[in-house]
Every structure is written in C-alpha cells, then in structure tokens.
N, C-alpha and C positions, 0 to 999 in steps of 0.2 A: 867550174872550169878545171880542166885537169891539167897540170905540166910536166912536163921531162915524157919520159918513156917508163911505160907499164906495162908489166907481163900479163896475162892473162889470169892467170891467178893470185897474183900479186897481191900482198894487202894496200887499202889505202889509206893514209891518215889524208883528214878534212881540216885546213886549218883557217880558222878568221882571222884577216889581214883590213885592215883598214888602205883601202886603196880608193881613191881619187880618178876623175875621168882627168886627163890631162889637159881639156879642151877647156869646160867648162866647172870644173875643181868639182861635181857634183859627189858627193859620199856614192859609190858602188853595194851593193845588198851582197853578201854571199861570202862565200869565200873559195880558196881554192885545193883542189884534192893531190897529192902525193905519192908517190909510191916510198914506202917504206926506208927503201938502197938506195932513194934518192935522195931523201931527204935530208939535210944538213951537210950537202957534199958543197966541192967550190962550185962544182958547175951549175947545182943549184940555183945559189945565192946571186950570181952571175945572170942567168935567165932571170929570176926574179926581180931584179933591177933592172933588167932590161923591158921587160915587162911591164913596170910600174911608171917607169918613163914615158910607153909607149900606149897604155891603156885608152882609149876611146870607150864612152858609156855609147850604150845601145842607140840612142837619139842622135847625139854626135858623128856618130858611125856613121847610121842613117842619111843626115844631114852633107856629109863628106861623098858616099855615093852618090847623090842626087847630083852636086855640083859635077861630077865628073861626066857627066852626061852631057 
C-alpha cells in the first residue's frame, strides 16, 4: 500500500509496520511503501495514524460492503 504523494520517479522506501485490522484486531501481512520527502515529515506521522485507526483487513472490508446493501 502506498501513502502520501509520489512522483513518478521518485524513490520508494518499503517499510514493515505491524498494523492490526481495527474491526477484528487480525495481524495485516505487508507493509507500506513511501516516497522518500515524505517520509518522516509531520504530515506523514499524521496520515499514518490516521490510518492505523482506520484500517479495515480485506475480509472486514468485504463484510462492511455487503451490509450496506
């Protein structure tokens, strides 16, 4: 998963984060990719909280569409 804004050319650092579905606490596989001027900025840290709050795993996700039908 990528965050912030990426140039095109950009490099990216990949970093592993221990993140949680927020629904169902399951451990997430992966990590998430960065762009380099982004990394370690406030806005960063800022999104990345926000994100970790807001995280749904793929099944939960799933689960969440269906009822809105």
């Amino acid at each position: 998963m990528i965050i912030g804004k990426t140039g095109p050319n950009e490099k990216r650092i990949k970093i592993n984060l221990d993140i949680n579905c927020t629904n169902c606490n399951c451990k997430v596989p992966g990590g998430i990719q960065v762009s380099e001027s982004y990394y370690e900025t406030e806005e960063f840290e800022k999104e990345l909280e926000q994100f970790k709050k807001n995280y749904l795993c793929g099944k939960c996700r799933d689960e969440k569409r269906v009822a809105k039908r």
